[in-house]
Backbone as JSON, one array per atom type, in Angstrom:
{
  "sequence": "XXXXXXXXXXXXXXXXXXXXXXXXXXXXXXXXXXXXXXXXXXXXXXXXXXXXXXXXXXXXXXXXXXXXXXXXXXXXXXXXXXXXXXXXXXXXXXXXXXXXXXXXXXXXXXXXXXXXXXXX",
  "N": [[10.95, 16.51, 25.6], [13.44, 17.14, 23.09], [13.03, 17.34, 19.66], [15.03, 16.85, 18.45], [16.6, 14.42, 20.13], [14.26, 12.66, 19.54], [14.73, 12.48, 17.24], [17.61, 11.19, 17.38], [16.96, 8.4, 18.55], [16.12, 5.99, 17.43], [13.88, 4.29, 17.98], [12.04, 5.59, 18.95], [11.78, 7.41, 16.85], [10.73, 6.15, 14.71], [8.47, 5.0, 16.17], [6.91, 7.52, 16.38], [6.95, 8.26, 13.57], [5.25, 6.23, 12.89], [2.76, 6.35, 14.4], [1.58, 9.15, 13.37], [1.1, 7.8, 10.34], [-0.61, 6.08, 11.39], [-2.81, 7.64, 12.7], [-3.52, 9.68, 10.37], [-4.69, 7.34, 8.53], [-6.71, 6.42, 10.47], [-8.21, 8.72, 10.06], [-8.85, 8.32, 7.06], [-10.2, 5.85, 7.72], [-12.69, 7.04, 9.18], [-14.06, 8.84, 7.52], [-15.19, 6.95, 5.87], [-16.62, 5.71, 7.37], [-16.18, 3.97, 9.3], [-16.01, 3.57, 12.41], [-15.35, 1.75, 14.59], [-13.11, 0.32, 14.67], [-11.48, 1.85, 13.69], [-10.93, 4.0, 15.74], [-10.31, 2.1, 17.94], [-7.85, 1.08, 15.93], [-6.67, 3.66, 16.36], [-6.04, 4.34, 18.93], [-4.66, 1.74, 20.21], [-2.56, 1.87, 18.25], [-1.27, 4.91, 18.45], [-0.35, 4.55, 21.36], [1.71, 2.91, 21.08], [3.89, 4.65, 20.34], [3.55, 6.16, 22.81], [3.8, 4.69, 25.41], [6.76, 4.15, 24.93], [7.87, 6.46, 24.67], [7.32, 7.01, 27.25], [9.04, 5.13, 28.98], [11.59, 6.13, 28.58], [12.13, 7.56, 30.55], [12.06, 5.85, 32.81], [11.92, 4.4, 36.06], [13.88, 2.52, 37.19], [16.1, 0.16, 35.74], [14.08, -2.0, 35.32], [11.72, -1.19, 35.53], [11.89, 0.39, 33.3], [11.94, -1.63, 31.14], [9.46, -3.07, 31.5], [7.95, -0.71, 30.71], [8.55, -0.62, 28.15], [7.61, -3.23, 27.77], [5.14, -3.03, 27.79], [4.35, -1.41, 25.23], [5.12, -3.1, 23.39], [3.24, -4.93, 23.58], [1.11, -3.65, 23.37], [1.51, -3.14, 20.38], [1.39, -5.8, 19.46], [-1.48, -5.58, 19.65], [-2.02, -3.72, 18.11], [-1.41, -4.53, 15.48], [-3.02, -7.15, 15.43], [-6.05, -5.55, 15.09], [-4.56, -4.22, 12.25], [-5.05, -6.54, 10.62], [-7.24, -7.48, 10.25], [-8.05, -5.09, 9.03], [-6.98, -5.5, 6.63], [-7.92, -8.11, 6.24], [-10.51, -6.8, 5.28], [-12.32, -5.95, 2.52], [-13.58, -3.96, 1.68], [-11.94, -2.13, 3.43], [-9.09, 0.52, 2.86], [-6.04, 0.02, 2.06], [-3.29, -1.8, 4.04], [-1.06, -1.94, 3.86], [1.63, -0.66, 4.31], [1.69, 0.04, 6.83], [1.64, -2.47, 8.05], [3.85, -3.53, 7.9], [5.81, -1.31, 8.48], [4.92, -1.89, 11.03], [5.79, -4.48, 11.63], [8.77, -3.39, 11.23], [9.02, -2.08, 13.48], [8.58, -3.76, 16.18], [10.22, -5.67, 15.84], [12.72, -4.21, 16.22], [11.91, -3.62, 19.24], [11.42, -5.82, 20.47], [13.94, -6.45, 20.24], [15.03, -4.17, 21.75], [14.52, -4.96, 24.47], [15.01, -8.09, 24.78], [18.01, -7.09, 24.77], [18.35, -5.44, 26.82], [17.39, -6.75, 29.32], [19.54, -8.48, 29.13], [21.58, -7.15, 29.8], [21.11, -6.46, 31.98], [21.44, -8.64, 33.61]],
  "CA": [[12.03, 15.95, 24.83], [13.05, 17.89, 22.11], [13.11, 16.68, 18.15], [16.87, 16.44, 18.43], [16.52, 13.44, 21.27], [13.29, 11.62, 19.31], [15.37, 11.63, 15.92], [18.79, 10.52, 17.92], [16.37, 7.24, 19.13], [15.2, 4.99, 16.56], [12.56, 3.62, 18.45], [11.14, 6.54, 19.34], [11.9, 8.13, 15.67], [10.29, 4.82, 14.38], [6.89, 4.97, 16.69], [6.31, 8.71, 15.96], [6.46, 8.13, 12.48], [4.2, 5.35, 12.61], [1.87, 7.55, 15.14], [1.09, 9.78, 12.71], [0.77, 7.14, 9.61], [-1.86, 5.77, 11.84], [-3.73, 8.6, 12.73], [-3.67, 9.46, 8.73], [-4.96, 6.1, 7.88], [-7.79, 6.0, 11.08], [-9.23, 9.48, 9.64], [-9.6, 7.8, 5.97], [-11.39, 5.22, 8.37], [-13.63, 7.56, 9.79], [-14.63, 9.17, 6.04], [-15.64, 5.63, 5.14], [-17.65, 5.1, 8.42], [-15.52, 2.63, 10.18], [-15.68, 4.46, 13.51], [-15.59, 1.29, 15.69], [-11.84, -0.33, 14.16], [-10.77, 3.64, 13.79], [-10.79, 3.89, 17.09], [-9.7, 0.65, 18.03], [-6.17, 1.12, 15.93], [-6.19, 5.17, 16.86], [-5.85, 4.53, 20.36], [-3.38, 1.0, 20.3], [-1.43, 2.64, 17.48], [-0.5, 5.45, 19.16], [0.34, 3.97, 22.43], [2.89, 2.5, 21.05], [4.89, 5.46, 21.03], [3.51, 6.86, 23.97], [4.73, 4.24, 25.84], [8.34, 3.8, 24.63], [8.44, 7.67, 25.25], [7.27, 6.98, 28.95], [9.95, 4.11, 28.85], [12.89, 7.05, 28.37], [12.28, 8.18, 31.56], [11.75, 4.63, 33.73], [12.99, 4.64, 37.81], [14.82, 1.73, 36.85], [16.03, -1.05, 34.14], [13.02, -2.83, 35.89], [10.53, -0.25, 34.87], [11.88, 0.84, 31.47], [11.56, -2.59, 30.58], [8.29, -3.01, 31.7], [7.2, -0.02, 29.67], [8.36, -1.07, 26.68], [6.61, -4.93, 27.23], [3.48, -2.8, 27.35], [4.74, -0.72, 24.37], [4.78, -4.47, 22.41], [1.95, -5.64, 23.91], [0.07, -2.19, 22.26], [1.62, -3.19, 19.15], [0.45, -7.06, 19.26], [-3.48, -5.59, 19.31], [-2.53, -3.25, 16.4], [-1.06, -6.22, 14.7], [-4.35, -7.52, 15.24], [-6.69, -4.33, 14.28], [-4.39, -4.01, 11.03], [-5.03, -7.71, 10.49], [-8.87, -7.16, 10.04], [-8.46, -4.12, 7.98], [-6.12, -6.27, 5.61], [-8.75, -9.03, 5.62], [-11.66, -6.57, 4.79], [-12.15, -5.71, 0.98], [-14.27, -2.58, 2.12], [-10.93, -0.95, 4.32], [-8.07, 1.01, 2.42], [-4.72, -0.8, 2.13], [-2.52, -0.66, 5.18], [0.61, -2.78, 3.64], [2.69, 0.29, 4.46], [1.47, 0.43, 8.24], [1.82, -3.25, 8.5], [5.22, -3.1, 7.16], [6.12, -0.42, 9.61], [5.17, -1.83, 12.33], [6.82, -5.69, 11.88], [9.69, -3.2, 11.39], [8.84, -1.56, 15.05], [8.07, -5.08, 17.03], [11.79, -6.72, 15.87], [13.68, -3.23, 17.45], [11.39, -3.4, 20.42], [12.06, -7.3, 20.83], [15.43, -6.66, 20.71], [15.71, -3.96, 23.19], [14.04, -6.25, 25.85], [16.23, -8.89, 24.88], [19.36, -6.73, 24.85], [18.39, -4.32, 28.09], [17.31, -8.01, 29.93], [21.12, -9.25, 28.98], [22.52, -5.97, 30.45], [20.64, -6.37, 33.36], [21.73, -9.74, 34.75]],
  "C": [[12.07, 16.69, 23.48], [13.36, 16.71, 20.85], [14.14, 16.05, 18.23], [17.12, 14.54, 18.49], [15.58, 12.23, 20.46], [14.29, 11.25, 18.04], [17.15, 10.69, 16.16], [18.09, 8.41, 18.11], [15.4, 6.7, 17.98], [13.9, 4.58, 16.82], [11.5, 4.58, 18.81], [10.85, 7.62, 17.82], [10.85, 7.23, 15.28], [8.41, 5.18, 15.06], [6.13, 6.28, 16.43], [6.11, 8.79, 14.7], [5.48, 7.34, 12.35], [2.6, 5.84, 13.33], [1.2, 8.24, 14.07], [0.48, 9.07, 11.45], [-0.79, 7.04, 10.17], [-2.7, 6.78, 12.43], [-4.47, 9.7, 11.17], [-4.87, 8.65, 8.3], [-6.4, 6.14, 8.9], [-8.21, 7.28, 10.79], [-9.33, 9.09, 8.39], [-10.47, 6.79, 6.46], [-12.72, 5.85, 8.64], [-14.99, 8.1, 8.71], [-15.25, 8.44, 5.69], [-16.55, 4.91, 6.46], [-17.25, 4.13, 9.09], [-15.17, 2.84, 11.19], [-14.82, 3.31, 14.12], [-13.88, 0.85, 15.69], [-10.95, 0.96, 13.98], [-10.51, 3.7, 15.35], [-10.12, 3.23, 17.75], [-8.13, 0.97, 18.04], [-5.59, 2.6, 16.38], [-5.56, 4.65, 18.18], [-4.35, 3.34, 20.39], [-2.11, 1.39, 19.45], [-0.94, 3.35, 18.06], [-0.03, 5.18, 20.32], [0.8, 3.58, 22.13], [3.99, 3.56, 21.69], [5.13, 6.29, 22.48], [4.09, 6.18, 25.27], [6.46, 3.79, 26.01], [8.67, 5.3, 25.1], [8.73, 8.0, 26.42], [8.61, 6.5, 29.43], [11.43, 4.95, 29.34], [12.91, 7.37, 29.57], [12.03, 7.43, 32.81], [12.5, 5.11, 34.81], [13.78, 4.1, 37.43], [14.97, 0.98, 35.65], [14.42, -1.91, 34.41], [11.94, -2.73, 35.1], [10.28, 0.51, 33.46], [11.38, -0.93, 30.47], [10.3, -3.11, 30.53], [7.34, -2.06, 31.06], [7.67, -0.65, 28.65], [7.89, -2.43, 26.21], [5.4, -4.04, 26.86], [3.51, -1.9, 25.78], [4.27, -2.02, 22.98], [3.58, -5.21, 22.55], [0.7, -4.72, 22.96], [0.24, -2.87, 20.94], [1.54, -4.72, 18.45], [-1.09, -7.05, 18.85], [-3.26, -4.34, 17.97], [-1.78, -4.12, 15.27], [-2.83, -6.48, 14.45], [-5.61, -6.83, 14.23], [-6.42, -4.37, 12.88], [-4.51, -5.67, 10.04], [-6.31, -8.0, 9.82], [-8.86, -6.16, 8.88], [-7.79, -4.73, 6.74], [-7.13, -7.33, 5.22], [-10.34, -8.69, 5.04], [-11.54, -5.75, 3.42], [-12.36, -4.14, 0.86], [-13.07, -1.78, 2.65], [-9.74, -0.61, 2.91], [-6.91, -0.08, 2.78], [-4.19, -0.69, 3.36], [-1.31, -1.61, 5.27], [1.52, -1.8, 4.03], [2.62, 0.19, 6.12], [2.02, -1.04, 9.02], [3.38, -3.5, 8.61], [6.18, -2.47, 8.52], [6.01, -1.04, 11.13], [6.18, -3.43, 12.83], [8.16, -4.84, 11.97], [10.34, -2.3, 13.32], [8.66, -2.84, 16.13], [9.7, -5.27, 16.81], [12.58, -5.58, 16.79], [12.79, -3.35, 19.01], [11.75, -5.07, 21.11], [13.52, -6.53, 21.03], [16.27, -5.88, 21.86], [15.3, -4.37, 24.61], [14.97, -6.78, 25.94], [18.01, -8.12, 25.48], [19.39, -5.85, 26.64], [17.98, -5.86, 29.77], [18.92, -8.42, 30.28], [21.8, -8.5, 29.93], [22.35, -6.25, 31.57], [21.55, -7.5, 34.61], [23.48, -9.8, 34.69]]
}
């Protein structure tokens, strides 16, 4: 998919930016010795986008929709992850990441909701 296609798609503009934030943010983790929660949000962070990217290319409405539950479901456990690093004094800030991603969960709700509506 070229650039063109990811910056045409919000959601996919949206998760690649936040992709990278969080891969940013889990190597100032790593500096500071926090392998285990680095890890943790590395991996559910980026699956976000990796799934919504999968998503673009579903058999059906069935299966695009179904990627992008697991797309929200990723981004429920880095909810979580960034939830911990917010409640520990010891982690770097990550109001910008959190931020980002309530703003990534409401578009991903809504194209469930809206690609659900289409459907029936």
């Amino acid at each position: 998919m070229k650039k063109e296609t990811i910056d045409g798609n919000p959601i996919l503009k949206l998760t690649l930016e936040f992709s990278v934030m969080i891969i940013n943010y889990c190597e100032d983790l790593r500096h500071n010795n926090k392998y285990v929660i680095s890890n943790q949000l590395a991996r559910s962070g980026t699956s976000i986008g990796a799934n919504c990217f999968e998503a673009q290319n579903g058999e059906s409405k069935v299966d695009f929709i179904h990627k992008i539950k697991v797309a929200a479901k990723e981004a429920d456990e880095t909810q979580y992850w960034l939830l911990i690093c917010d409640a520990s004094d010891s982690y770097p800030d990550c109001t910008m990441l959190t931020n980002k991603l309530i703003e990534i969960q409401k578009v991903l709700n809504k194209i469930i909701s809206t690609t659900k509506t289409a459907q029936t």
